[in-house]
N, C-alpha and C positions, 0 to 999 in steps of 0.2 A: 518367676516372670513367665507370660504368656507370650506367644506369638498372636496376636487378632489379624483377621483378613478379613474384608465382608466376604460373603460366599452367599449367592443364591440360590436356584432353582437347576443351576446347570454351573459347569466350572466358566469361568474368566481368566484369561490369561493373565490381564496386570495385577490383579489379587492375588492370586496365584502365583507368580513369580519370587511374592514374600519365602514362601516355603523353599526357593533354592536359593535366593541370596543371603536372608540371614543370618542359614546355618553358618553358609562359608567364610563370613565376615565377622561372626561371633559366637566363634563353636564352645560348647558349655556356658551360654549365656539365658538359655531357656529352661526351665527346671518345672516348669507347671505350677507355677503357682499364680492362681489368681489375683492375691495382696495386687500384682504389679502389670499391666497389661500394654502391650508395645505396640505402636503404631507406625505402621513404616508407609509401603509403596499402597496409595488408595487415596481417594475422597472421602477418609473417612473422618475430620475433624467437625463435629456437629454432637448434634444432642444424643446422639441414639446409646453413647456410654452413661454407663450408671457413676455415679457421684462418690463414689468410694474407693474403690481401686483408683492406682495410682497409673496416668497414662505418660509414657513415656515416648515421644512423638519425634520420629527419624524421617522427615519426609514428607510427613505426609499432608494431605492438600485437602482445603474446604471447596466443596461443589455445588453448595448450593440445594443437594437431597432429600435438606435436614434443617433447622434450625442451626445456631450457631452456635458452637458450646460455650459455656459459662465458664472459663479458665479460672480457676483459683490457685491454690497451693497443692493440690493432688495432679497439677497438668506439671510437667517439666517436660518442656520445648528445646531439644537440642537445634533442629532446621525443620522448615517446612517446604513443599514445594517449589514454592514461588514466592514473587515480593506480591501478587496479586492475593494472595491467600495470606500471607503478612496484613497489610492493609487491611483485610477484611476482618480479620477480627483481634486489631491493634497492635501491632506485636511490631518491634525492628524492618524495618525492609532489610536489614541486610542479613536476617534470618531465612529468607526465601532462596536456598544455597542451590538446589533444584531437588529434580523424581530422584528416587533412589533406583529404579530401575534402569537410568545410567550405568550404573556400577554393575550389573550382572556380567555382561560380556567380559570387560576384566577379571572381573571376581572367578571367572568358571575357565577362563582361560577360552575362550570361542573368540575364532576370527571367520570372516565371508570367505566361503569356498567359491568366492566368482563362479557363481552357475550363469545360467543364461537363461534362468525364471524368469517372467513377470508373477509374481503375486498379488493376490489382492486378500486384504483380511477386512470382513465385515467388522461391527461392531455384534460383541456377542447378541444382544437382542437384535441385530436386524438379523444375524445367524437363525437364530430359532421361527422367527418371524418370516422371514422372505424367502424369496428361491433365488439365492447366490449360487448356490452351483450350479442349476441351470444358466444362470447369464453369466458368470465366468465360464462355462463351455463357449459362451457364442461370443465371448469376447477374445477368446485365444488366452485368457489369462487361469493362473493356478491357482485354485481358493483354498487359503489358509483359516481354518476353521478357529477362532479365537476359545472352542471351548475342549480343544483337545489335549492330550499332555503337554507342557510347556518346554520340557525339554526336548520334543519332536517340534515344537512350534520354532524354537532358538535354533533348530536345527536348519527347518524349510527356509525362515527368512537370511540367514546366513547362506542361503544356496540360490537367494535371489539377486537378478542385474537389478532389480527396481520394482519395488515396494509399494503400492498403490495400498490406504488403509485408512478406514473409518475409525477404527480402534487407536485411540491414544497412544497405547504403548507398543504397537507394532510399531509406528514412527518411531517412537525413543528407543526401542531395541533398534531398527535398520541404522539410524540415525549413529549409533552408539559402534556400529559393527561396520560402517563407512559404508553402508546402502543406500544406495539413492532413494527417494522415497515424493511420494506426490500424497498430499492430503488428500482424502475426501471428508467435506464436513457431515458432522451427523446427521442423519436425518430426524432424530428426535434434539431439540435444540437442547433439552436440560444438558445433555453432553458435551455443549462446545465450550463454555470456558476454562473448564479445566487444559485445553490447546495453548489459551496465553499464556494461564499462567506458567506451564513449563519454556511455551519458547522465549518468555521472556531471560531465563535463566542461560538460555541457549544464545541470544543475541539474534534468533531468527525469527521472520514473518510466515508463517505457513500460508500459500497460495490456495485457497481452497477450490476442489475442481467439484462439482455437485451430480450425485446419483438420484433419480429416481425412486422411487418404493418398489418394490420387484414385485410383491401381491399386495391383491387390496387389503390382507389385514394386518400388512407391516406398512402399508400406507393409513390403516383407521389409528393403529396407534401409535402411530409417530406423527400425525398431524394432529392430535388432541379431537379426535372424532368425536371418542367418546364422551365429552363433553357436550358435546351439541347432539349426540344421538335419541335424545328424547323429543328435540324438535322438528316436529312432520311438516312445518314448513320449508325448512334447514334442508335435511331430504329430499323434500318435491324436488327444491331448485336445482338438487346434484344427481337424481335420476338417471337423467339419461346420460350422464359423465359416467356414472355407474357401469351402466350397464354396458358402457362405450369400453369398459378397463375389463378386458376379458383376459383369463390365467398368461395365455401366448401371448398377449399384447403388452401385456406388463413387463414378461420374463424379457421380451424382445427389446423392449426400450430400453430397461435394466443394463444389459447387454451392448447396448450399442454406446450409452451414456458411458460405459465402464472400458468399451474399447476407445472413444475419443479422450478418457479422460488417460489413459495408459499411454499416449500422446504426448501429453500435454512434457512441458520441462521439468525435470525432478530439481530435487533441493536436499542440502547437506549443510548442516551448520559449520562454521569452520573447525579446521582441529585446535588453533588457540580455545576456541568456544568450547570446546566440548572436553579439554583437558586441563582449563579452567575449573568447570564445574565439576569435574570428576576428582581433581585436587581438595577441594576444598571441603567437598562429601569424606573424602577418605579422612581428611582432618579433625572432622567432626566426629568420624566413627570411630576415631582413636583416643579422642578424649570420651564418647559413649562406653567403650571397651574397659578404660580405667578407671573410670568416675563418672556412672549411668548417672546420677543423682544428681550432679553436680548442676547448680544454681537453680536450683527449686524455686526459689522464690524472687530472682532475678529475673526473669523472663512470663510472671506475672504481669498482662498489658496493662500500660496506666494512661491517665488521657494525655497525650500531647506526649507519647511516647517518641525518642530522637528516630527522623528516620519514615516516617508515615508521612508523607507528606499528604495536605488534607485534598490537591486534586484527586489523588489516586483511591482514597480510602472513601471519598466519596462516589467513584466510582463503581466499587465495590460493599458499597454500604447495606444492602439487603439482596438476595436473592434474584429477586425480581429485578434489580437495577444491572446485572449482572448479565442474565438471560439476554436480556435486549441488548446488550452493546457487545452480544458475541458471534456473533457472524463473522466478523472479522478480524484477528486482533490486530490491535493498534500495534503503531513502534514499539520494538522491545523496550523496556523500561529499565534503566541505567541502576545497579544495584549501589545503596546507600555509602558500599567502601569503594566503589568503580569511582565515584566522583570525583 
């Protein structure tokens, strides 16, 4: 069996964090062999696997990046994310148990060292993109670079009073380590429903407080410019806006956006909530640990499977129906055995 992570063009912390919780949780359970390919902490449930190997799925969560994969009898689904990722491509709502990246802090033994941080962690592309470390200078706060080792990252936000983060799993790690923590939503929208689906599992609403684009070229591609960059009428009309967004004027706004949002009230799921979810994860890894294989063909979705109820899976029924209704998540969504 393999370990899969997406991995791009630069490291990501929540892909990344694969590599130190599942040794810990299932030491001698990886041997390299392709036959069998494991899917844990990511949005990586979608087409982009090939149809042959066997995917073995702890976790992990549909995002919408991709098509939606074609489950057969080579998928066996122990939990997924969420019940929003359930729903979305048929499957139990009560298989939506939550992120596995819950579990690291227990797993690695890390508790908050009460520092007296403010943090902020971008989302890695607005990292590469923007100039966050100039407007965390000018906001007082400490930028935690989402593409740097993971074990100095669990280290930094463990040493913070309060977590400000674009990045999903900065949340679920402060969240998990009793860090206060304040959303900021993404600035490229494809990134925000993967937020419900975990706080669903968590019983919380994330309050989202909203940043700026720090340069224009993490503003061209996080606002889908490039789609309209061919049309010179498009342009004319945003000219002088253009030319109005000068490097200083951006970084400054950036900056100030980041200092009122540093402000605003943090949030903490409760500890029934979060040792709920972290229960019922260990449970699942326990029967992963003694029989990976187990119900192959059980968890095959079928229509009018128990448990989808059809408001929900209509909500989530294509990609695009998805993007649009996440700005904000709705009430957390009551899991099929909570009932």
């Amino acid at each position: 069996m393999i370990l899969y992570r997406w991995q791009g063009s630069s490291s990501n912390f929540g892909d990344e964090l694969n590599t130190i919780l599942w040794p810990r949780l299932l030491p001698d359970f990886f041997d390299g062999d392709p036959a069998i390919r494991f899917l844990g902490i990511g949005s990586v449930l979608d087409q982009r696997h090939s149809s042959q190997p066997i995917k073995l799925v702890a976790g992990s969560g549909y995002g919408g990046y991709d098509g939606k994969p074609q489950l057969d009898e080579n998928w066996i689904i122990h939990w997924v994310r969420g019940p929003r990722t359930a729903a979305a491509l048929g499957l139990p709502i009560a298989l939506g148990l939550g992120d596995p990246a819950v579990l690291v802090p227990p797993a690695l033994g890390l508790e908050a060292a009460a520092g007296q941080d403010i943090g902020f962690m971008p989302h890695f592309e607005s990292a590469a993109w923007g100039a966050w470390q100039q407007a965390a200078d000018r906001a007082g706060v400490r930028l935690i670079d989402p593409r740097g080792a993971p074990l100095a990252i669990l280290q930094a936000i463990g040493a913070c009073k309060l977590l400000l983060s674009e990045a999903l799993h900065g949340v679920i790690i402060a969240d998990a380590l009793r860090v206060p923590w304040i959303a900021t939503r993404p600035l490229a929208r494809v990134h925000r429903p993967k937020w419900c689906d975990w706080a669903d599992t968590m019983a919380v609403r994330p309050r989202f407080r909203s940043l700026p684009a720090s340069t224009l070229f993490e503003w061209a591609a996080t606002s889908q410019l490039s789609l309209f960059h061919a049309t010179r009428s498009w342009l004319g009309r945003r000219e002088l806006y253009l030319k109005q967004m000068s490097p200083e004027r951006l970084v400054t706004r950036a900056g100030h956006a980041l200092w009122l949002a540093s402000h605003a009230e943090p949030q903490l799921s409760t500890a029934t909530a979060l040792d709920r979810c972290q229960s019922r994860m260990l449970d699942a890894v326990h029967t992963l640990r003694t029989n990976p294989l187990r119900g192959r063909s059980a968890f095959v979705p079928r229509p009018g499977v128990p448990g989808s109820s059809a408001l929900l899976a209509s909500a989530v029924s294509s990609a695009s129906t998805v993007r649009s209704a996440s700005d904000q998540c709705t009430p957390a969504i009551v899991l099929a055995s909570e009932r």
